[in-house]
FILODREN-666353 format. One record per residue (C-alpha): residue number from 1; residue in one letter; x, y, z. Coordinates in nm, 2 decimals. Example, Ala and Ser with C-alpha at 12.3 -4.5 7.8 and 13.67 -1.06 7.14 Angstrom:
<rs>
<r 1,"a",<1.23,-0.45,0.78>>
<r 2,"s",<1.37,-0.11,0.71>>
</rs>
This chain:
<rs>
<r 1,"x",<-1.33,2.04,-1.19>>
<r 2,"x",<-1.15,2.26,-0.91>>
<r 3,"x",<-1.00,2.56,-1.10>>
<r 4,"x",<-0.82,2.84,-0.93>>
<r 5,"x",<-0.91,3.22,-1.04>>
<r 6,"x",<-0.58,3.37,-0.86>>
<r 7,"x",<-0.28,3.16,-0.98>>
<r 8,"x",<-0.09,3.54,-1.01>>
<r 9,"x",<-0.11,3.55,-0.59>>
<r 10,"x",<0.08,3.25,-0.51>>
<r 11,"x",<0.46,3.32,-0.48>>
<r 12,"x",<0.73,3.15,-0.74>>
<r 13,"x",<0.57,2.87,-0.87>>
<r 14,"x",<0.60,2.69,-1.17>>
<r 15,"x",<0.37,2.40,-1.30>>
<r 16,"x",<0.37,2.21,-1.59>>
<r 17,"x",<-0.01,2.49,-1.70>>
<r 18,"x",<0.20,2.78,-1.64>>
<r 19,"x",<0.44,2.93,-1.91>>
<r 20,"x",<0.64,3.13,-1.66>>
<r 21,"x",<0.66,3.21,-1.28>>
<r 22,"x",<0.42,3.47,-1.13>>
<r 23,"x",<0.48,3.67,-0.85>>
<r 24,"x",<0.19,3.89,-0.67>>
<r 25,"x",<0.17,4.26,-0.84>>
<r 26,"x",<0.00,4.40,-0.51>>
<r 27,"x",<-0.05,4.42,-0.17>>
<r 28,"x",<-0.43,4.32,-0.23>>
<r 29,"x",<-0.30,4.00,-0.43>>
<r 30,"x",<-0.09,3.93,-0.16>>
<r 31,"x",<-0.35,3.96,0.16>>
<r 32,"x",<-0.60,3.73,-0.04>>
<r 33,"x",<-0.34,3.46,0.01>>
<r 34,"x",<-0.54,3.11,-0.06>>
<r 35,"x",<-0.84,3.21,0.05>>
<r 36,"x",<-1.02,3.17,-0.29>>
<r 37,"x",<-0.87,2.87,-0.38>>
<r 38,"x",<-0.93,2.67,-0.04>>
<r 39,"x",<-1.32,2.83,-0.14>>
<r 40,"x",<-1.32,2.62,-0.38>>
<r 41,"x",<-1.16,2.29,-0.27>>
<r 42,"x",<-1.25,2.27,0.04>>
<r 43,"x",<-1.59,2.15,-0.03>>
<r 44,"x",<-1.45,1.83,-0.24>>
<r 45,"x",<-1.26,1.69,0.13>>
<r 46,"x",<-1.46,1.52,0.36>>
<r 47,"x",<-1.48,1.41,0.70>>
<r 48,"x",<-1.48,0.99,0.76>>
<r 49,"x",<-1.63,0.83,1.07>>
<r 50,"x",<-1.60,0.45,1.06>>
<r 51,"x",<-1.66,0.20,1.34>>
<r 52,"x",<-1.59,-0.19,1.34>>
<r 53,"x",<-1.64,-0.47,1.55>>
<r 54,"x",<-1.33,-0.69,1.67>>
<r 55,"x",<-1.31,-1.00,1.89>>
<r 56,"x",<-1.02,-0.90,2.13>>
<r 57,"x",<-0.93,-1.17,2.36>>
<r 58,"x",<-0.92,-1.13,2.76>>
<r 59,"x",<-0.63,-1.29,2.91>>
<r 60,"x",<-0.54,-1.27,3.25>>
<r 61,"x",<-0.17,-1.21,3.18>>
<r 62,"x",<-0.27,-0.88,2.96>>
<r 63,"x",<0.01,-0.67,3.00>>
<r 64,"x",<0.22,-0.85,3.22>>
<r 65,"x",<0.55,-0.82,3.09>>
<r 66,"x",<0.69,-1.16,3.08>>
<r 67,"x",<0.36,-1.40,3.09>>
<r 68,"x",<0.19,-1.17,2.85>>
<r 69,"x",<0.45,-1.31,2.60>>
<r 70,"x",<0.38,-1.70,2.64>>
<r 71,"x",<-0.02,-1.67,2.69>>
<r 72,"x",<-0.09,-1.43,2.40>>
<r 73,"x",<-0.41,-1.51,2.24>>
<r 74,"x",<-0.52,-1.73,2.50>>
<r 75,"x",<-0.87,-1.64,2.71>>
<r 76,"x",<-1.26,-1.54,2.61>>
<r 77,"x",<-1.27,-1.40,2.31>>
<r 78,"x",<-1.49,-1.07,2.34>>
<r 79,"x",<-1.63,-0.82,2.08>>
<r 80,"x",<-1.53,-0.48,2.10>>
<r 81,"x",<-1.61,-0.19,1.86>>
<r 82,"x",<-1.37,0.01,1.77>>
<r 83,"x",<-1.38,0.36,1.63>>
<r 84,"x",<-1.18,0.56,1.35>>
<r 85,"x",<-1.14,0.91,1.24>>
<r 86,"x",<-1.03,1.04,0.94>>
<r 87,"x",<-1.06,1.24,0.56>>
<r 88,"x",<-1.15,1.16,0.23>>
<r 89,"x",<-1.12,1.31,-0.15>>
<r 90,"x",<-1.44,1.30,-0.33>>
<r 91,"x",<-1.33,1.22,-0.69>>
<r 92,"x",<-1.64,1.22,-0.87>>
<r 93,"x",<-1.99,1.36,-0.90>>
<r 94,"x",<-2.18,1.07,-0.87>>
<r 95,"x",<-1.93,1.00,-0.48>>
<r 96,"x",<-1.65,0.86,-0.52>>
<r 97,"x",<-1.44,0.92,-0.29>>
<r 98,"x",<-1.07,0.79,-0.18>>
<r 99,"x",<-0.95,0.80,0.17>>
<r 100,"x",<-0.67,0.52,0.34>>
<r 101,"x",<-0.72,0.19,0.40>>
<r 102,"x",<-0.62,0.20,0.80>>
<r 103,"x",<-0.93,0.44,0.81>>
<r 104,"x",<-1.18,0.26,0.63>>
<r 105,"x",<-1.02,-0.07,0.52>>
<r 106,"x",<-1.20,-0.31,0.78>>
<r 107,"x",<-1.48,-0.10,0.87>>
<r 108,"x",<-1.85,-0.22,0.85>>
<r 109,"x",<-2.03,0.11,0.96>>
<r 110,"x",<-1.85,0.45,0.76>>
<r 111,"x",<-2.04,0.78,0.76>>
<r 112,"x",<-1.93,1.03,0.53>>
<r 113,"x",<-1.92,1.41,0.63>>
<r 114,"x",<-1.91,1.69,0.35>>
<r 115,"x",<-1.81,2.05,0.42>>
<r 116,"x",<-2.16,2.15,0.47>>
<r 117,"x",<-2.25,1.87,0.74>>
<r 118,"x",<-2.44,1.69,0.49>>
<r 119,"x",<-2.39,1.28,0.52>>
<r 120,"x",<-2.40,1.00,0.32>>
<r 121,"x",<-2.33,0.61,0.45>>
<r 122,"x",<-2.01,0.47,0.25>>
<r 123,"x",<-1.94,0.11,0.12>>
<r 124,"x",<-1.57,0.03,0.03>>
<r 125,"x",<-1.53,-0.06,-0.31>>
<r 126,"x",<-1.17,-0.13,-0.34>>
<r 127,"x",<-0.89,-0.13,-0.08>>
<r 128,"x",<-0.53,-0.22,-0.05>>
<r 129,"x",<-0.36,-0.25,0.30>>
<r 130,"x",<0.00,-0.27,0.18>>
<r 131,"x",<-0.07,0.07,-0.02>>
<r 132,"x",<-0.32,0.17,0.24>>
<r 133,"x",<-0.56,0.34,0.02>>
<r 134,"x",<-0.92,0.24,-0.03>>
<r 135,"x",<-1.23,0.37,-0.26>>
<r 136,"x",<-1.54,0.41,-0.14>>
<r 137,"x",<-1.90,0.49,-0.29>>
<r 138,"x",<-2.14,0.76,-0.10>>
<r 139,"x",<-2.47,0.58,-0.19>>
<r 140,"x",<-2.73,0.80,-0.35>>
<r 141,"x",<-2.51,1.07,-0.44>>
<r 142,"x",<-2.53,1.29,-0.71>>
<r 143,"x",<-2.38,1.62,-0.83>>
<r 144,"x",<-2.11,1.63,-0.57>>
<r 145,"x",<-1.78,1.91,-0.57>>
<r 146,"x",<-1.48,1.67,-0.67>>
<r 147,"x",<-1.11,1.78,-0.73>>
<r 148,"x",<-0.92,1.65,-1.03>>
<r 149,"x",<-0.64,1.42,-1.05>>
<r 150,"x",<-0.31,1.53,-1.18>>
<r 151,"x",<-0.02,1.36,-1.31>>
<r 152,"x",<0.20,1.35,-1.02>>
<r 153,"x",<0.51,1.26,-1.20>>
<r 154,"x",<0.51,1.59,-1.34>>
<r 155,"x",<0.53,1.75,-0.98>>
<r 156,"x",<0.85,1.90,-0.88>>
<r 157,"x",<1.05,2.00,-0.55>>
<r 158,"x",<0.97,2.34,-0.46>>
<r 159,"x",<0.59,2.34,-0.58>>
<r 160,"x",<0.35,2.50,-0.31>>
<r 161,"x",<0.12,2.28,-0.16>>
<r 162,"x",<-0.16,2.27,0.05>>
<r 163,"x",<-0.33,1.99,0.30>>
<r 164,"x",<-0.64,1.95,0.38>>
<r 165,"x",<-0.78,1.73,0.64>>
<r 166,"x",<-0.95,1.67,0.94>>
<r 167,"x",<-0.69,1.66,1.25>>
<r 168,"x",<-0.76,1.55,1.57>>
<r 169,"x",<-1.09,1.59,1.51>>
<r 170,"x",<-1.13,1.95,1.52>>
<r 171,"x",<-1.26,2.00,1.21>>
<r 172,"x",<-1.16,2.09,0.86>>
<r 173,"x",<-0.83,2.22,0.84>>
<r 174,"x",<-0.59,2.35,0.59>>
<r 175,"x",<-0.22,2.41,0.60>>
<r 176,"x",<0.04,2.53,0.36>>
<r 177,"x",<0.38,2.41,0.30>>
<r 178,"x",<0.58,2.33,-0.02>>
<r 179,"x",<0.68,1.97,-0.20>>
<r 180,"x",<1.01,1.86,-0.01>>
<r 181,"x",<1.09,1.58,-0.18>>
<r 182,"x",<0.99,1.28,-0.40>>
<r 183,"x",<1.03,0.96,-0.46>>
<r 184,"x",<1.02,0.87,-0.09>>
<r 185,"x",<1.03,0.47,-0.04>>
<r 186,"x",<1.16,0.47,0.31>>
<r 187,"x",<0.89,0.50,0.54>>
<r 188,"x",<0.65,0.21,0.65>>
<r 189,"x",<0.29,0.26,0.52>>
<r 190,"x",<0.04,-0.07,0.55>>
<r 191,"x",<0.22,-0.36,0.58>>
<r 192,"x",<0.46,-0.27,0.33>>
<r 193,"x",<0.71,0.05,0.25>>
<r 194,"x",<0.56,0.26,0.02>>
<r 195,"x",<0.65,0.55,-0.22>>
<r 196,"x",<0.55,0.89,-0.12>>
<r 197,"x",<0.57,1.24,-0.17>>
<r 198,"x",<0.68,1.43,0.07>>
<r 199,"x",<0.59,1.77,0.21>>
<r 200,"x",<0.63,2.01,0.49>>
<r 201,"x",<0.27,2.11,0.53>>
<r 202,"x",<0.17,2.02,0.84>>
<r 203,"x",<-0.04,1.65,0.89>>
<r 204,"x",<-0.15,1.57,1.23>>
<r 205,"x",<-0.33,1.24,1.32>>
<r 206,"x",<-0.69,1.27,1.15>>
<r 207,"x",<-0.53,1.42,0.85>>
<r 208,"x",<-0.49,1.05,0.69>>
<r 209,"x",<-0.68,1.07,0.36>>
<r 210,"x",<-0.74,1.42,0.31>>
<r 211,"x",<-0.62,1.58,0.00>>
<r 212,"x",<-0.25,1.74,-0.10>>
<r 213,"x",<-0.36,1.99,-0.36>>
<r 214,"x",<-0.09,2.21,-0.58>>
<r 215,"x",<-0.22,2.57,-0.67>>
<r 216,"x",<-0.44,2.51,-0.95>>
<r 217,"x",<-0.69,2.28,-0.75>>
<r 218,"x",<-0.57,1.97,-0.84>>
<r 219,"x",<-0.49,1.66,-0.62>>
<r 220,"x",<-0.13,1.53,-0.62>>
<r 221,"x",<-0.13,1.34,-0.35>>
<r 222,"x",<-0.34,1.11,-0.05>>
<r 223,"x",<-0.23,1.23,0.31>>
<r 224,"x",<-0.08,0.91,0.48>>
<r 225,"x",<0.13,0.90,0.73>>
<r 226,"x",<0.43,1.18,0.93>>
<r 227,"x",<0.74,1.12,1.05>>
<r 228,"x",<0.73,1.19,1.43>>
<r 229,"x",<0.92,1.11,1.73>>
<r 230,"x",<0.63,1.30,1.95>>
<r 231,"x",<0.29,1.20,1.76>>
<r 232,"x",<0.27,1.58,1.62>>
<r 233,"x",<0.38,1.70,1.28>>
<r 234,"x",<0.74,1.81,1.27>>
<r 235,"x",<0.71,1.89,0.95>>
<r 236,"x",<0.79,1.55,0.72>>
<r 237,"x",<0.43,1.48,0.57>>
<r 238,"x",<0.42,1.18,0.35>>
<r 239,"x",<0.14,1.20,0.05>>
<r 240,"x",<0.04,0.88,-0.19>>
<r 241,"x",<0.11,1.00,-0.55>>
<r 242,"x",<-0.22,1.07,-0.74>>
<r 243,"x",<-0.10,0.88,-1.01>>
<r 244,"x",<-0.14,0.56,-0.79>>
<r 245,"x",<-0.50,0.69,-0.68>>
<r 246,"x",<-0.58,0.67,-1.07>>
<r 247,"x",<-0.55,0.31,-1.10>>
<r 248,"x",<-0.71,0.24,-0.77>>
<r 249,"x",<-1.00,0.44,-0.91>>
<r 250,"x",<-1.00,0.26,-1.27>>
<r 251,"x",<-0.97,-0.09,-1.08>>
<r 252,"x",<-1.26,-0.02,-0.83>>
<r 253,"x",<-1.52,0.11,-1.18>>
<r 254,"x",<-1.39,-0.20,-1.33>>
<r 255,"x",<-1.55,-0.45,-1.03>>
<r 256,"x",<-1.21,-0.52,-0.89>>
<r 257,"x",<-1.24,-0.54,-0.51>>
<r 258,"x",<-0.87,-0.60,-0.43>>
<r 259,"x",<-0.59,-0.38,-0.62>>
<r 260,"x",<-0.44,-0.62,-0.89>>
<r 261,"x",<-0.07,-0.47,-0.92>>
<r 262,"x",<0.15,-0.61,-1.19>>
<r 263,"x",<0.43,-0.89,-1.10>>
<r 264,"x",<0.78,-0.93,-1.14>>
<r 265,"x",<0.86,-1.25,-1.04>>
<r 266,"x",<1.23,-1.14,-0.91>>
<r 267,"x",<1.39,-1.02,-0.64>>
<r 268,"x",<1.65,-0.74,-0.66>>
<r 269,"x",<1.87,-0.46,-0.48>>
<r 270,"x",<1.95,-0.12,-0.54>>
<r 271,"x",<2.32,-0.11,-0.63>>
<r 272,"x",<2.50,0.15,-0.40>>
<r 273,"x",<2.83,0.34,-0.50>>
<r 274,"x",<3.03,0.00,-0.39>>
<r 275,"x",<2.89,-0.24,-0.66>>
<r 276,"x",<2.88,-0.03,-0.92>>
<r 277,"x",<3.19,-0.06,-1.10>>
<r 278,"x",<3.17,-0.42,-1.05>>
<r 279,"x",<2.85,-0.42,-1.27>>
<r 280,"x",<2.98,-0.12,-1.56>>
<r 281,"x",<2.78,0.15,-1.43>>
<r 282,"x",<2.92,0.47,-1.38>>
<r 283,"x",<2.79,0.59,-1.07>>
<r 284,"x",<2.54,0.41,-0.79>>
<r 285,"x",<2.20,0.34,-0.92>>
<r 286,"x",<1.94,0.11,-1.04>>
<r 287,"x",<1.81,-0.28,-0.93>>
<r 288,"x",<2.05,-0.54,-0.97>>
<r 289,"x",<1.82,-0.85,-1.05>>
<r 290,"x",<1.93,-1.13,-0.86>>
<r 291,"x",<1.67,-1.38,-0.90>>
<r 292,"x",<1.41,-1.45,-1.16>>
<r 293,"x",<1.10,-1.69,-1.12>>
<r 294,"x",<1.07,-1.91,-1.43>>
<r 295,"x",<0.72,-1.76,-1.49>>
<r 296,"x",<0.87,-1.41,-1.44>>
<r 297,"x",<0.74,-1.18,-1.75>>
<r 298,"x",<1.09,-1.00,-1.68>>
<r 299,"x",<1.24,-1.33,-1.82>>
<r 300,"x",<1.04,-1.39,-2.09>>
<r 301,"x",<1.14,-1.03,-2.21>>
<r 302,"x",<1.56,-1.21,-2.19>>
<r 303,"x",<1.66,-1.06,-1.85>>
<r 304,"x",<1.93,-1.25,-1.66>>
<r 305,"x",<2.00,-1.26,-1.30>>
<r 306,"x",<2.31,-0.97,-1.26>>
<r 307,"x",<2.14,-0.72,-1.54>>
<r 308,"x",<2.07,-0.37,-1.36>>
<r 309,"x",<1.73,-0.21,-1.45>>
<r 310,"x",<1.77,0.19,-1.43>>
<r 311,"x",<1.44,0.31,-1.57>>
<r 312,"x",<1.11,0.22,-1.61>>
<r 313,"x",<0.90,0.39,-1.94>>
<r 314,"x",<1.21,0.61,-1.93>>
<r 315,"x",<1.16,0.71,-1.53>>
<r 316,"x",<1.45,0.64,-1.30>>
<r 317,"x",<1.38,0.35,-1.05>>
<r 318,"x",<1.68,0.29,-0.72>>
<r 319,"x",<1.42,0.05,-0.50>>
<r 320,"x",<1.23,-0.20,-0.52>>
<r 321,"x",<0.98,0.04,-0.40>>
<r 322,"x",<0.98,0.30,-0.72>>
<r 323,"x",<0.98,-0.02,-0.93>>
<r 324,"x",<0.68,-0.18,-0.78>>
<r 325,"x",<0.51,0.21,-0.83>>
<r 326,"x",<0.62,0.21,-1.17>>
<r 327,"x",<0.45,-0.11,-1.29>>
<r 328,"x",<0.13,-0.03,-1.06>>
<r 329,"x",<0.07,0.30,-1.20>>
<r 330,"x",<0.18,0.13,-1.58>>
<r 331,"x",<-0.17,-0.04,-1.52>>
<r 332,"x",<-0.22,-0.43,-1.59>>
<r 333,"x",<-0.24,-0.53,-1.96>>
<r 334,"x",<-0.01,-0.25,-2.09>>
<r 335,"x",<0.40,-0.31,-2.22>>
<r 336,"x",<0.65,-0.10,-2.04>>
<r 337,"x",<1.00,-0.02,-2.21>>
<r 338,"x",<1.26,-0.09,-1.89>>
<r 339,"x",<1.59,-0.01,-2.00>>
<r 340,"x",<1.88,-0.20,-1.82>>
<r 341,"x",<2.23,-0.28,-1.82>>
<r 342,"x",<2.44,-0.55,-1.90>>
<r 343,"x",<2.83,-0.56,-1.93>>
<r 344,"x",<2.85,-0.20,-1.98>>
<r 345,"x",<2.60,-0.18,-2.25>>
<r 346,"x",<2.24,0.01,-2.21>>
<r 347,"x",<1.96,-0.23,-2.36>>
<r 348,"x",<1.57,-0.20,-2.37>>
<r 349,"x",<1.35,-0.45,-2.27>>
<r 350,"x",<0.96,-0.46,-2.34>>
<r 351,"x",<0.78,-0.62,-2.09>>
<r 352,"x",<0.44,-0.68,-1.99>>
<r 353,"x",<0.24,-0.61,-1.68>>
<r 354,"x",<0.06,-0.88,-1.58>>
<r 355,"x",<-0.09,-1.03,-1.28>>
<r 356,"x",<0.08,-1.37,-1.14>>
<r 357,"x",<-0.06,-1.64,-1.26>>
<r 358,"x",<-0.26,-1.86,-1.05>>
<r 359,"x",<-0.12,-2.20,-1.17>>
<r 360,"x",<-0.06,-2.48,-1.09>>
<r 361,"x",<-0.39,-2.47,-0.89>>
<r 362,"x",<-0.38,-2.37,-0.53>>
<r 363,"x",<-0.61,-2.66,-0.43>>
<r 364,"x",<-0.71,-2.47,-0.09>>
<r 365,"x",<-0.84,-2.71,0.19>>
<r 366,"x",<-0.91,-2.66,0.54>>
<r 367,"x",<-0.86,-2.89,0.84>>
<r 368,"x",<-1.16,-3.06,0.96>>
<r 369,"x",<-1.23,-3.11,1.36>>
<r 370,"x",<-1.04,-3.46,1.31>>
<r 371,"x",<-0.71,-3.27,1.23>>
<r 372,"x",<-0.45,-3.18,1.49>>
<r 373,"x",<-0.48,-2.80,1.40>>
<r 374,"x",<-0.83,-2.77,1.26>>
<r 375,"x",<-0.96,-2.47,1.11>>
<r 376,"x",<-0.69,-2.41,0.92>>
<r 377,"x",<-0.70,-2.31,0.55>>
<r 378,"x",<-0.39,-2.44,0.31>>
<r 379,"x",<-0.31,-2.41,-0.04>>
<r 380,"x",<-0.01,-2.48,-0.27>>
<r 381,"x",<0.23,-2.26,-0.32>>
<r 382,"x",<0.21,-2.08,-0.74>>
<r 383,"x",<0.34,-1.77,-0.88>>
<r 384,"x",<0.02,-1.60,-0.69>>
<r 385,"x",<0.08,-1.72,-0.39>>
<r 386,"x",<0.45,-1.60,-0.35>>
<r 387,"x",<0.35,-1.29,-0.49>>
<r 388,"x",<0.02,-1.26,-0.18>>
<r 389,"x",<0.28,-1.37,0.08>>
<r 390,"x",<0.60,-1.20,-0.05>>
<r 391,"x",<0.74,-1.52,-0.03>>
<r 392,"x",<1.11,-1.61,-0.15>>
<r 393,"x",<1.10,-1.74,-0.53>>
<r 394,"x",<1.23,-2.05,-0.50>>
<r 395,"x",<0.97,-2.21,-0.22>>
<r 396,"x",<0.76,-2.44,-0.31>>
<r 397,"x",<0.54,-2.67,-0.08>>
<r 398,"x",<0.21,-2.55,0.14>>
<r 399,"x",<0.16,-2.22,0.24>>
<r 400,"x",<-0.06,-2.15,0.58>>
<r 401,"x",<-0.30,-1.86,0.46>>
<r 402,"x",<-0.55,-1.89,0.79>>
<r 403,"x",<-0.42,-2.07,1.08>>
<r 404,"x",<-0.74,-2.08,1.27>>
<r 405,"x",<-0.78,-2.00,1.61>>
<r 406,"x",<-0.62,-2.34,1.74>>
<r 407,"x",<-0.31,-2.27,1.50>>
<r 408,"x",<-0.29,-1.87,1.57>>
<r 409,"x",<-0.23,-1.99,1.99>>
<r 410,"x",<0.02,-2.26,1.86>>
<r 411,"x",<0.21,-2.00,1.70>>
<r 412,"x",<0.13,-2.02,1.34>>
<r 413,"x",<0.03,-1.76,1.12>>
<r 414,"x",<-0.05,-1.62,0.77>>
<r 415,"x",<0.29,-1.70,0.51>>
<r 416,"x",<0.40,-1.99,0.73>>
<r 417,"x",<0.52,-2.25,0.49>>
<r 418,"x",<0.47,-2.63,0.63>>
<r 419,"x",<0.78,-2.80,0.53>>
<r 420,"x",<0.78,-3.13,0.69>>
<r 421,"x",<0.49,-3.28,0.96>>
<r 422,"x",<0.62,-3.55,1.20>>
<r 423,"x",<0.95,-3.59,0.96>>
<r 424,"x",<0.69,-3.62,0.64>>
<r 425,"x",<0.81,-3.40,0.37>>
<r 426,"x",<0.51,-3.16,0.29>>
<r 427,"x",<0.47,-3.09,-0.08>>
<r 428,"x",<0.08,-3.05,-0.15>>
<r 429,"x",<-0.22,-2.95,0.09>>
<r 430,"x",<-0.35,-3.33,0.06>>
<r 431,"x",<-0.01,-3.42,0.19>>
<r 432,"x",<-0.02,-3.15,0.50>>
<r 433,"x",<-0.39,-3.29,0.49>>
<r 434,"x",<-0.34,-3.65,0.58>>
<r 435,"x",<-0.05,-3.58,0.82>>
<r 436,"x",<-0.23,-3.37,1.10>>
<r 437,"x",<-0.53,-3.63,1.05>>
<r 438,"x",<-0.28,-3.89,1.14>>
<r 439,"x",<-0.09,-3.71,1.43>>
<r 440,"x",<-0.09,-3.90,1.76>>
<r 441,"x",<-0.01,-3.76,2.10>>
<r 442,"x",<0.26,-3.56,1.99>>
<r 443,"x",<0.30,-3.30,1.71>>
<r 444,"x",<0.59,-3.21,1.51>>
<r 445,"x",<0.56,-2.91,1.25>>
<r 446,"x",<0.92,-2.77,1.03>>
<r 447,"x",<0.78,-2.42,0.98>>
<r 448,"x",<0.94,-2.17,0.73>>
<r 449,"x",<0.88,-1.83,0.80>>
<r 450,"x",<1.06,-1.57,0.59>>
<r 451,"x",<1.40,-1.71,0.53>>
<r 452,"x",<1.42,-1.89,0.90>>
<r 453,"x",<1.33,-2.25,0.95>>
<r 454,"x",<1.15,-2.32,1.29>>
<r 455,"x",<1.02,-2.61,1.48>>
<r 456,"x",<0.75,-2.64,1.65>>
<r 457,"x",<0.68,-2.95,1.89>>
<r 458,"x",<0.35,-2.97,2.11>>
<r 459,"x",<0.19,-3.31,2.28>>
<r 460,"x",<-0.18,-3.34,2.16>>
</rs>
């Protein structure tokens, strides 16, 4: 555990430990600045070299700007390795350590630098690309500097920070800067927006994964990603709560080697000033829910479509964003009091977070060399499945969750739902099964994607 000894030199700052605000009593308090305290984190934020190996393909249209467009993904497919730089948080004694996933997420080879140049090889544990973080293990590791998590909902605006990273490359770095906001949930982390704290210390590129660390030591927050119209800070850092970094931690000791977040089976909207008097509130706020699965644990708790959930565990949510935080840091198994309104009225709900179920069974197949798109991989569509694909509620049918190198050129891709083949309504995998085994000469696929239908003809 990474304690500060000089609290009293940091300037008007007031945490959750501290009974009242200190100031520095001297000009020796104030020239030792955070000298002692980056002393003793320092050593706990690491430097993280991965490497992978892609197949990219050749085409001779590559960067053409009009035939690119129409022979994309066509040519010899080639491998090429491709490099990554960035920082990591060692949590634990025994190495582990938590950096983001578009560092380490894909990466076979990751070497693991500590303060003092020693290195350890890494495995991933546990990663998440839509919350971009990942866990990793530093194998034969023992007695390892670690900083401690702290509760980041109890972090306010104002708070002095620091980050500490790698940027660019250079070498460990550490910048100051103060907590400019929270609750961020408009910025575009993975492949997902996420939910962020956000600070003005400065975070270049190579600072992804290092640690955001409040005065005492502790980690409040993962580095991500800056807001930048020129590739350098300009002072908008984004930082993944610590609170979030908890349960990835929990979920990767547990075996877990995917994040499990809790689902809601519904879609909502945050209500802005206009449709707020329309649904009794007094001011712009909330999630109006305006669709609930039948599975949805938000329905068996006796929410309706048109009720307006405020707060989560008694913590305000306005986005779908804060909400989907709320249950993931709630942790699976566990009942969270969400209180709502309806006609005016403030009611409580108690709901639990649970995973999506996985029925009625996916029954995954994938084409064999007889089909007109082989190689790819089906499976029904469940409560699991729309939750995977972020898929609208109400779809049911086949969803494509590998198109396979013959579908990927055809235009297909991962989320596609196969609505009818050659006029044949699609309803299970055997039915999507039988129809590109009978396709003759020509083929004609009703594609879903999102909330467009396409169609896709091709001759065979």
């Amino acid at each position: 555990m990474i304690r500060s000894a000089l609290i009293a030199c940091v300037l008007a700052v007031a945490t959750p430990l501290m009974a009242e605000t200190k100031i520095p009593q001297s000009q020796a308090e104030i020239s030792l600045g955070f000298a002692p305290l980056v002393k003793e984190a320092a050593p706990a934020v690491v430097n993280i070299f991965a490497k992978q190996i892609v197949q990219v393909r050749q085409s001779p249209f590559t960067g053409d700007p009009f035939f690119d467009q129409f022979f994309r993904g066509f040519g010899n497919s080639q491998p090429r390795v491709e490099n990554s730089l960035g920082s990591g948080v060692i949590l634990s004694e025994d190495g582990i350590v938590v950096s983001n996933y578009h560092v380490v997420g894909m990466s076979t080879d990751i070497r693991v630098q500590l303060n003092d140049r020693t290195e350890y090889t890494a495995e991933v544990l546990l990663s998440d690309e839509e919350s971009d973080l990942a866990i990793l293990k530093l194998k034969d590791a023992e007695g390892l500097p670690f900083l401690t998590l702290r509760d980041s909902d109890n972090v306010d605006v104002g708070e002095l920070v620091m980050a500490i990273g790698n940027p660019f490359g250079v070498g460990q770095t550490v910048t100051s800067g103060i907590v400019s906001g929270l609750a961020r949930s408009g910025v575009a982390t993975g492949n997902a927006r996420g939910y962020f704290i956000q600070t003005d210390a400065a975070i270049n590129p190579g600072n992804s994964g290092g640690a955001l660390i409040d005065v005492n030591g502790d980690l409040i927050g993962i580095n991500t990603s800056i807001l930048t119209r020129s590739g350098g800070s300009n002072g908008i850092g984004f930082a993944i709560p610590a609170r979030l970094v908890a349960q990835f931690v929990e979920q990767a000791r547990s075996g877990f080697e995917s994040f499990q977040r809790p689902w809601a089976g519904m879609f909502g909207q945050p209500v802005d000033a206009d449709m707020a008097e329309g649904l009794g509130l007094r001011r712009a706020g909330g999630i109006v829910v305006s669709a609930l699965h039948d599975a949805s644990p938000f329905l068996a708790a006796g929410m309706e479509p048109g009720d307006v959930i405020v707060a989560l565990d008694g913590l305000p949510v306005n986005t779908p964003a804060e909400m989907i935080f709320r249950m993931s840091v709630a942790g699976l198994g566990s009942d969270v009091s969400v209180d709502m309104v309806r006609d005016g009225e403030v009611q409580t709900r108690v709901v639990n977070m649970a995973v999506a179920p996985d029925t009625p069974a996916r029954e995954t197949v994938e084409t064999g060399r007889r089909s007109a798109i082989p190689g790819m991989v089906m499976s029904n569509i469940n409560p699991a499945v729309l939750g995977e694909f972020g898929l609208p509620l109400n779809l049911e049918g086949v969803v494509v969750e590998t198109p396979g190198d013959v579908g990927a050129r055809l235009g297909l891709g991962p989320g596609d739902v196969l609505r009818e083949i050659d006029g044949t309504p699609i309803m299970t995998t055997k039915d999507a099964e039988k129809a590109l085994r009978d396709a003759r000469k020509r083929l004609t696929l009703e594609v879903q994607r999102g909330t467009q239908r396409v169609v896709m003809r091709f001759r065979l």
